[in-house]
Biopython code that builds the backbone (N, CA, C, O; Angstrom):
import numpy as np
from Bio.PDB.StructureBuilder import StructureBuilder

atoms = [
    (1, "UNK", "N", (0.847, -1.181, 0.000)),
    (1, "UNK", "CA", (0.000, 0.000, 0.000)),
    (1, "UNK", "C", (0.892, 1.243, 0.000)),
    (1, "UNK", "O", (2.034, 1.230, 0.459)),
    (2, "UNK", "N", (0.434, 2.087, -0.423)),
    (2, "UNK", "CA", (1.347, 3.405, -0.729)),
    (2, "UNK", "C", (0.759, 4.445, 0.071)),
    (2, "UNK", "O", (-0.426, 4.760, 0.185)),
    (3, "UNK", "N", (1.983, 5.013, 0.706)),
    (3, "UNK", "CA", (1.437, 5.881, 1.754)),
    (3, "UNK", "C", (1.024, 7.216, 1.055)),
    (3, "UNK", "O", (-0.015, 7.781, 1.395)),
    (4, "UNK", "N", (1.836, 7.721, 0.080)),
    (4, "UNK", "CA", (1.507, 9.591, -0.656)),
    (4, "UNK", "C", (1.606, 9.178, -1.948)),
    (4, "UNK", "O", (2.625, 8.592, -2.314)),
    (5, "UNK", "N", (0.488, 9.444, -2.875)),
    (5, "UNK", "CA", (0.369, 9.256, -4.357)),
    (5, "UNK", "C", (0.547, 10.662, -4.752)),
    (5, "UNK", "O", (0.130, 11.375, -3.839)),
    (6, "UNK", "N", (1.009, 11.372, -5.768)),
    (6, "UNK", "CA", (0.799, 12.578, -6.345)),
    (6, "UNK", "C", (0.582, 12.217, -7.728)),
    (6, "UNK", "O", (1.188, 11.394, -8.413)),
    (7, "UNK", "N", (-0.775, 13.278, -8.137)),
    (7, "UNK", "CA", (-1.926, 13.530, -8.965)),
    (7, "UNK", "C", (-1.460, 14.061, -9.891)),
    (7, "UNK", "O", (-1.247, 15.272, -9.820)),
    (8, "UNK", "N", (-1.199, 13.459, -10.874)),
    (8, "UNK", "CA", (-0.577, 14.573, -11.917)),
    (8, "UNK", "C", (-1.581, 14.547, -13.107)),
    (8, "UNK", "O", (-2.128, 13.492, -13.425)),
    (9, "UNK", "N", (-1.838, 15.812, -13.816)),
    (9, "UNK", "CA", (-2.658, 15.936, -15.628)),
    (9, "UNK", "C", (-1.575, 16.769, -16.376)),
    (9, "UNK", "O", (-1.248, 17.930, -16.129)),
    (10, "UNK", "N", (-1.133, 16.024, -17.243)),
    (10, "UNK", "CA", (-0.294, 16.694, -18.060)),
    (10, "UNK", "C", (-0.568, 16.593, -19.810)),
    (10, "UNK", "O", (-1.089, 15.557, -20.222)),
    (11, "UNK", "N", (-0.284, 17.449, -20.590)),
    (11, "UNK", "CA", (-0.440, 17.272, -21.594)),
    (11, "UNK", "C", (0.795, 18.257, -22.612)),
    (11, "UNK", "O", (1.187, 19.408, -22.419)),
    (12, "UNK", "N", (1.226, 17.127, -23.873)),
    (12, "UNK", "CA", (2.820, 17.730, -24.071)),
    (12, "UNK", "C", (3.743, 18.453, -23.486)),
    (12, "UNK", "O", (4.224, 19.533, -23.828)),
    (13, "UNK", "N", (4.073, 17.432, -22.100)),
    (13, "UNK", "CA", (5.282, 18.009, -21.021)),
    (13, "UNK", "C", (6.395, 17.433, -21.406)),
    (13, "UNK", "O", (7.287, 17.519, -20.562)),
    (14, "UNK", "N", (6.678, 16.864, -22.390)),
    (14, "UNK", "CA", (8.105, 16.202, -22.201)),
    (14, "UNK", "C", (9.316, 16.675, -21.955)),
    (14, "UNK", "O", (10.274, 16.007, -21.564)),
    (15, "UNK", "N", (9.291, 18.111, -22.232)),
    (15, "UNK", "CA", (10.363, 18.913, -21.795)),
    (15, "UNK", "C", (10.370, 18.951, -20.658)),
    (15, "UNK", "O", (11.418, 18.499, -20.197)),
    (16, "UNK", "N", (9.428, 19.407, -19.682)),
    (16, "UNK", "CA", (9.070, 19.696, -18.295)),
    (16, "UNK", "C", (8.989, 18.740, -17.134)),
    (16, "UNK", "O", (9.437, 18.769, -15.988)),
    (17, "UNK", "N", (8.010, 17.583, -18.064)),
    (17, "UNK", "CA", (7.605, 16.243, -16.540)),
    (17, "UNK", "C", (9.185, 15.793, -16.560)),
    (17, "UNK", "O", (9.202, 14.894, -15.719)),
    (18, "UNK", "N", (10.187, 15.897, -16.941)),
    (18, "UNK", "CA", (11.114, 15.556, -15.894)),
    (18, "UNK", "C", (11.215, 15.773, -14.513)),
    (18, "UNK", "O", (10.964, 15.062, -13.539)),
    (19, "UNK", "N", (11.764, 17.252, -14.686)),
    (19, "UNK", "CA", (11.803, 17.524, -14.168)),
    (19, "UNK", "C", (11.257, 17.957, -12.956)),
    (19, "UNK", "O", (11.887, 18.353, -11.975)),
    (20, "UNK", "N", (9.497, 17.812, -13.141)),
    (20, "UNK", "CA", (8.611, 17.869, -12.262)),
    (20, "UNK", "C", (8.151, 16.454, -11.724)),
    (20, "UNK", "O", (7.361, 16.513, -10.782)),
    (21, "UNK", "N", (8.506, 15.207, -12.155)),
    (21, "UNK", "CA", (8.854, 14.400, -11.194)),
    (21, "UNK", "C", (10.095, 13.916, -10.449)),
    (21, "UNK", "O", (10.019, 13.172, -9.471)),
    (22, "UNK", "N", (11.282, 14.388, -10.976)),
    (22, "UNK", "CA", (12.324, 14.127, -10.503)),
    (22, "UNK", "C", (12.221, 15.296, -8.786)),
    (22, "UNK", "O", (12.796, 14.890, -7.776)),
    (23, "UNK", "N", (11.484, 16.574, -8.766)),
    (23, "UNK", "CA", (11.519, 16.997, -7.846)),
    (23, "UNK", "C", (10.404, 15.963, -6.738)),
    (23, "UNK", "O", (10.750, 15.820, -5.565)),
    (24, "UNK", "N", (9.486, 15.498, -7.093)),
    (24, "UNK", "CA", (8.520, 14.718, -6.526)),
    (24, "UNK", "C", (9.063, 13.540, -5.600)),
    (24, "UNK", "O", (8.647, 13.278, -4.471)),
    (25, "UNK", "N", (10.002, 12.927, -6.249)),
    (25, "UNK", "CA", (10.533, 11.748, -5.441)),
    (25, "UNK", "C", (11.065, 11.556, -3.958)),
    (25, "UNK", "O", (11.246, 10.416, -3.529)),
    (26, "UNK", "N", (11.288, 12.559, -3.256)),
    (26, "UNK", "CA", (11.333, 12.790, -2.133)),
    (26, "UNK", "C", (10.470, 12.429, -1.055)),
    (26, "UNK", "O", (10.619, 11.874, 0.034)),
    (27, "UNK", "N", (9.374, 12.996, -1.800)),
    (27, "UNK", "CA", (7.976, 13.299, -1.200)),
    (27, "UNK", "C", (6.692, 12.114, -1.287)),
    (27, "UNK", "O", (5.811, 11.888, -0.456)),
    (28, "UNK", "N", (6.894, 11.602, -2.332)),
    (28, "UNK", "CA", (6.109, 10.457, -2.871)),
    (28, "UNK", "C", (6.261, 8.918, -3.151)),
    (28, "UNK", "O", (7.348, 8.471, -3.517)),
    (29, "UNK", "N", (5.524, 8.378, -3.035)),
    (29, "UNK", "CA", (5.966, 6.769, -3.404)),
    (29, "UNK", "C", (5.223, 6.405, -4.581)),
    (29, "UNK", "O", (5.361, 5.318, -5.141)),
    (30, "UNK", "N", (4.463, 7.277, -4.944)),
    (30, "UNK", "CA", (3.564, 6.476, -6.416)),
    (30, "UNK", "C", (2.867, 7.724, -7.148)),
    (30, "UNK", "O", (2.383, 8.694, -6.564)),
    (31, "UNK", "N", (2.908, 7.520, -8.524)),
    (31, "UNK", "CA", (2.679, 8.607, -9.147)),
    (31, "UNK", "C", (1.433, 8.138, -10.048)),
    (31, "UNK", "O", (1.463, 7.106, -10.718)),
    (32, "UNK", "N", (0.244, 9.082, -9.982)),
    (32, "UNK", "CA", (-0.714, 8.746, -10.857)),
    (32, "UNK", "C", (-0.841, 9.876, -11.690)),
    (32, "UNK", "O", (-1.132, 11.009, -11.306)),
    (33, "UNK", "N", (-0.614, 9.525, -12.828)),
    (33, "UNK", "CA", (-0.605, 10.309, -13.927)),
    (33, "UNK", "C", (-1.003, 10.212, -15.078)),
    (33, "UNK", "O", (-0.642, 9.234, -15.733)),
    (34, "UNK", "N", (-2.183, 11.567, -15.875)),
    (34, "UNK", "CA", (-3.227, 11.521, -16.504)),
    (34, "UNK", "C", (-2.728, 12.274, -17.940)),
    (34, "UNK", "O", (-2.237, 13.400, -17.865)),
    (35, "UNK", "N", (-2.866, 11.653, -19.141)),
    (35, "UNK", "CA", (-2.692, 12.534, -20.039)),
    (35, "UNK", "C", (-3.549, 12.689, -21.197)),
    (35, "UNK", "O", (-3.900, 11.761, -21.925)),
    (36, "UNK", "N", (-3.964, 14.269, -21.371)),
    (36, "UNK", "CA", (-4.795, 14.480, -21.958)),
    (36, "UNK", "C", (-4.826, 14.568, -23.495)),
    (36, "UNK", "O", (-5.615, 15.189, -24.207)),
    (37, "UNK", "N", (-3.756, 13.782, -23.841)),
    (37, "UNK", "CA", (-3.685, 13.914, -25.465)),
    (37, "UNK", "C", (-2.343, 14.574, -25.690)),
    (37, "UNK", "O", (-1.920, 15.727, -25.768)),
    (38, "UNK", "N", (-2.011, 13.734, -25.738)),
    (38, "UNK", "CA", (-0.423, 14.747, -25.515)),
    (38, "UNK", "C", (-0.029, 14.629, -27.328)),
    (38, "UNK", "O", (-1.084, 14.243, -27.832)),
    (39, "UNK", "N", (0.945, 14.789, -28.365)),
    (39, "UNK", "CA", (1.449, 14.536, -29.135)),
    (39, "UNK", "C", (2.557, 14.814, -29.496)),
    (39, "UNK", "O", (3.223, 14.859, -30.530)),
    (40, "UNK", "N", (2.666, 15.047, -28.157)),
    (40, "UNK", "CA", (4.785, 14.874, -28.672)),
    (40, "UNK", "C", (5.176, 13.222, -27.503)),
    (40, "UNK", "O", (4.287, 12.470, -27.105)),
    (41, "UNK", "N", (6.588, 13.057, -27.214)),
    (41, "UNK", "CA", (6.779, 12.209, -26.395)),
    (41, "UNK", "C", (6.446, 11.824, -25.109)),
    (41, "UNK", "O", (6.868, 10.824, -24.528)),
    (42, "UNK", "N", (5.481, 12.856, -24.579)),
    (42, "UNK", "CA", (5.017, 13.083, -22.719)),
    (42, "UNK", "C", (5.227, 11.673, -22.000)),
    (42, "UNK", "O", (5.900, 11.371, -21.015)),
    (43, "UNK", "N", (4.328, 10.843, -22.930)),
    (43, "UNK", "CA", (4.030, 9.573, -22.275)),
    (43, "UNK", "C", (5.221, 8.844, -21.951)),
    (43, "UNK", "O", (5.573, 8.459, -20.836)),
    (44, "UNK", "N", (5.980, 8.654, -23.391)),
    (44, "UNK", "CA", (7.509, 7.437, -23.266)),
    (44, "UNK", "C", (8.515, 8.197, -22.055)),
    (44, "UNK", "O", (8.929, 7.532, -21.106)),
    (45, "UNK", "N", (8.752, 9.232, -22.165)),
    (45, "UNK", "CA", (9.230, 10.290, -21.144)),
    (45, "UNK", "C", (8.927, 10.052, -19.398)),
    (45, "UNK", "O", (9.722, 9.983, -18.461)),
    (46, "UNK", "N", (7.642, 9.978, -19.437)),
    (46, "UNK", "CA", (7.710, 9.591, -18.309)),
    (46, "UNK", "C", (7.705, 7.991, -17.824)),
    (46, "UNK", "O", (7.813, 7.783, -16.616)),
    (47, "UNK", "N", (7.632, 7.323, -18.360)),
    (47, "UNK", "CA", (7.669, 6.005, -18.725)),
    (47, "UNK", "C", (9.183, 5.774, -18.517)),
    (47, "UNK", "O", (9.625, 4.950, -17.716)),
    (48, "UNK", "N", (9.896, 6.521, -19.254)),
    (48, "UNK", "CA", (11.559, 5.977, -19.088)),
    (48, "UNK", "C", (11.675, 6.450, -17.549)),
    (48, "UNK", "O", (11.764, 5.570, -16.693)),
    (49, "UNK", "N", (11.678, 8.173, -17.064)),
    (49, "UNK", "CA", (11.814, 8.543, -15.855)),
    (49, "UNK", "C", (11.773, 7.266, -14.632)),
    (49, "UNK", "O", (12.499, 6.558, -13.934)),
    (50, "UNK", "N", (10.178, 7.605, -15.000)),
    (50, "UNK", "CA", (9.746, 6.218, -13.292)),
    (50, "UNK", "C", (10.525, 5.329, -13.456)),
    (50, "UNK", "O", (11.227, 5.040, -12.488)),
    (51, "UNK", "N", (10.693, 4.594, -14.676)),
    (51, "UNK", "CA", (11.228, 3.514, -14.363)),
    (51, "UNK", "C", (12.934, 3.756, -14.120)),
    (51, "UNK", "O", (13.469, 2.901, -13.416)),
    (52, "UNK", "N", (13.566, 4.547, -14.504)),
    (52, "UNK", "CA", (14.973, 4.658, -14.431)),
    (52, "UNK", "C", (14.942, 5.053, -12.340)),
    (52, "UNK", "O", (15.790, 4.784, -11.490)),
    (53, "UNK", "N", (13.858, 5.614, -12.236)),
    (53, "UNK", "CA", (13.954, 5.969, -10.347)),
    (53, "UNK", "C", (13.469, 4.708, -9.451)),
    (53, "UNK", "O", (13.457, 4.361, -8.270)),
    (54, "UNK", "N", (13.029, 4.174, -10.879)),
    (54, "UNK", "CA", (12.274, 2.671, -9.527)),
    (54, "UNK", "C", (11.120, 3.230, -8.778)),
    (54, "UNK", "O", (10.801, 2.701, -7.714)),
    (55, "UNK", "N", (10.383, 4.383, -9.298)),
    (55, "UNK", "CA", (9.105, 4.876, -8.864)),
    (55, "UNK", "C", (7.915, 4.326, -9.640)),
    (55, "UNK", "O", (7.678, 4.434, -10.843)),
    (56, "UNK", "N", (7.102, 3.611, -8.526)),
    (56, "UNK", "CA", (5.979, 3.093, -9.272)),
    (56, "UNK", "C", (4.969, 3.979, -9.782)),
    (56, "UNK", "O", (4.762, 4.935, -9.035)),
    (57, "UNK", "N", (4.304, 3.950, -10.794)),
    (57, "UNK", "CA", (3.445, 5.055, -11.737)),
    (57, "UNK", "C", (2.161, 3.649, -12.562)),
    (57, "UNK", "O", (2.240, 2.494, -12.981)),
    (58, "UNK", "N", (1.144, 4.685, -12.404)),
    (58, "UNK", "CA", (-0.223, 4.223, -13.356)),
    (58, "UNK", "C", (-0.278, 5.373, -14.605)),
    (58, "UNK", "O", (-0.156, 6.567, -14.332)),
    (59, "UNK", "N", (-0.441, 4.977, -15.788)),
    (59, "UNK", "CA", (-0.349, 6.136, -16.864)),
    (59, "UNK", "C", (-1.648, 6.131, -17.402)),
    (59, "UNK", "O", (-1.774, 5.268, -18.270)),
    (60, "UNK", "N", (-2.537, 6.719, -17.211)),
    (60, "UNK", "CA", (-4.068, 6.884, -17.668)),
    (60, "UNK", "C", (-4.269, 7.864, -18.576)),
    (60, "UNK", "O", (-4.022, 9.023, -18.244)),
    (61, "UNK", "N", (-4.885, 7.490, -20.231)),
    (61, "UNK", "CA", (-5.662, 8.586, -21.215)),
    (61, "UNK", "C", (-6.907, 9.010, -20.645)),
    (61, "UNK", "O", (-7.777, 8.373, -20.051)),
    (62, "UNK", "N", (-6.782, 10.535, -21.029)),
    (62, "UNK", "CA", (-8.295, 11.464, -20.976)),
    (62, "UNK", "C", (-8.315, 12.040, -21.761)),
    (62, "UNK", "O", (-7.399, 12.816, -22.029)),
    (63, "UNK", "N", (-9.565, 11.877, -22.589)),
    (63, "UNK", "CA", (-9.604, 12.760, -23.852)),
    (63, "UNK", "C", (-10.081, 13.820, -23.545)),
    (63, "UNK", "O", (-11.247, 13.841, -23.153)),
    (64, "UNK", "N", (-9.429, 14.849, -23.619)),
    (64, "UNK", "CA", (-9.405, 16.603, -23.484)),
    (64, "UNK", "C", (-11.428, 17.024, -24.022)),
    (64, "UNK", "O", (-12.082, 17.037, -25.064)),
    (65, "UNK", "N", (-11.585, 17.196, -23.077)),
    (65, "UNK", "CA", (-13.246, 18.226, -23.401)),
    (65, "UNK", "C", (-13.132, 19.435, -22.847)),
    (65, "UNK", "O", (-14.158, 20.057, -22.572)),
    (66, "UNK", "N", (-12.320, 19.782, -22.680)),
    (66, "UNK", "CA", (-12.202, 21.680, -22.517)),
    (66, "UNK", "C", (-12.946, 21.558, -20.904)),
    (66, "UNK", "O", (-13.951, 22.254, -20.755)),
    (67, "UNK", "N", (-12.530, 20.774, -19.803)),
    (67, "UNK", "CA", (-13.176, 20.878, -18.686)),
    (67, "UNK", "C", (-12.101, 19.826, -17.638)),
    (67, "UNK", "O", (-12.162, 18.634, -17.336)),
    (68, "UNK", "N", (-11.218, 20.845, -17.321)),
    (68, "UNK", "CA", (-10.280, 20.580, -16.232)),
    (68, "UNK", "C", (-10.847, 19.735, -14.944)),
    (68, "UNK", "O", (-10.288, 18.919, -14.212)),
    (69, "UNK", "N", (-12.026, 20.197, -14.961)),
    (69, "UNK", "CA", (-12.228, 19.351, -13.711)),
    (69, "UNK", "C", (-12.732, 17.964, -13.934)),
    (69, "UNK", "O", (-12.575, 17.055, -13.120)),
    (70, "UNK", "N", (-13.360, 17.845, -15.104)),
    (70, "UNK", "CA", (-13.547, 16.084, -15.719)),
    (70, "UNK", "C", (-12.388, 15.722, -15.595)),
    (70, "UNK", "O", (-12.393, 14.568, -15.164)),
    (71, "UNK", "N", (-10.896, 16.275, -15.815)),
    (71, "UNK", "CA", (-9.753, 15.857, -15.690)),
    (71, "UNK", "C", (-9.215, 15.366, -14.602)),
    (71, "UNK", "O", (-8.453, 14.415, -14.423)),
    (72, "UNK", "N", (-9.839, 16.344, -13.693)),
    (72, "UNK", "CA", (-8.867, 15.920, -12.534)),
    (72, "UNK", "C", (-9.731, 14.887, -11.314)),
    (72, "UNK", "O", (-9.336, 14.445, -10.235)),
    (73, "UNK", "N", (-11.177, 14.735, -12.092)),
    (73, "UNK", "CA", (-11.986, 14.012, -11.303)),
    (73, "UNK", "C", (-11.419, 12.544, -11.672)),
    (73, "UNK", "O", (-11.123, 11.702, -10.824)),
    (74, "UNK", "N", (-11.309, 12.364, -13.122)),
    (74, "UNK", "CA", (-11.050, 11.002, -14.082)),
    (74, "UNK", "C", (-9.654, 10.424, -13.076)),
    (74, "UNK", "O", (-9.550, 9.229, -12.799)),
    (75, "UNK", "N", (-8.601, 11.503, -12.585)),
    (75, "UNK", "CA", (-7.640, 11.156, -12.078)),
    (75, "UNK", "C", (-7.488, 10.861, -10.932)),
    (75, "UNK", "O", (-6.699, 10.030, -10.482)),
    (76, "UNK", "N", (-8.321, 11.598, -10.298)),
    (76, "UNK", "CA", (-8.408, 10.985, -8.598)),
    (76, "UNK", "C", (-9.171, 9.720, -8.581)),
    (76, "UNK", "O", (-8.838, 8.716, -7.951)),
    (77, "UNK", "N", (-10.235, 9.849, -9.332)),
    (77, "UNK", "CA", (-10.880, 8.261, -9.560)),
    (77, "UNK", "C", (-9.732, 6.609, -9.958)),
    (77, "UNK", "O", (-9.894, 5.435, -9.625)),
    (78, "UNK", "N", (-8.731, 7.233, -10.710)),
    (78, "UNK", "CA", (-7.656, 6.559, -10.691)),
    (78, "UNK", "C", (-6.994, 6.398, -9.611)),
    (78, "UNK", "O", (-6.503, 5.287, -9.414)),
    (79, "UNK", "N", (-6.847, 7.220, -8.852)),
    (79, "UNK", "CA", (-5.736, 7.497, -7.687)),
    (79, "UNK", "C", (-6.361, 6.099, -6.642)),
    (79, "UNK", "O", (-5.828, 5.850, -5.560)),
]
sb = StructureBuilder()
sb.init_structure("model")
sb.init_model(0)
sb.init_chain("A")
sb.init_seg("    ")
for serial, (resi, resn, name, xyz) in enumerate(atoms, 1):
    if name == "N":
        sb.init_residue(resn, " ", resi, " ")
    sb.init_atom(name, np.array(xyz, "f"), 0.0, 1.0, " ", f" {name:<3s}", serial, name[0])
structure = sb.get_structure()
């Protein structure tokens, strides 16, 4: 069981979700993370990350309807 999950919605971060989970790892043991259609690399990106930290991660699609909070509901429902 995992004690702190952090919630992530991202969409074409691959430049960025590095670095915004590499700061996370401290703090967290499991990463649930939602992407809304990304079309650059977001997904493989974070995919290599977790796994190069040995941080466990769930990678869930949401198809973008212009309503952030369907987003972040779809993701806690994951969580």
């Amino acid at each position: 069981m995992y004690k702190v999950t952090a919630c992530l919605i991202c969409r074409d971060s691959e430049k960025s979700i590095g670095d915004c989970i590499t700061s996370l790892v401290p703090a967290v043991d499991f990463l649930n993370i939602t992407d809304t259609g990304s079309l650059d690399k977001t997904k493989e990106v974070i995919a290599d990350i977790c796994k190069s930290l040995d941080l466990p991660f769930k990678l869930s699609d949401f198809i973008w309807c212009d309503d952030f909070a369907a987003a972040r509901n779809f993701n806690l429902a994951q969580a």
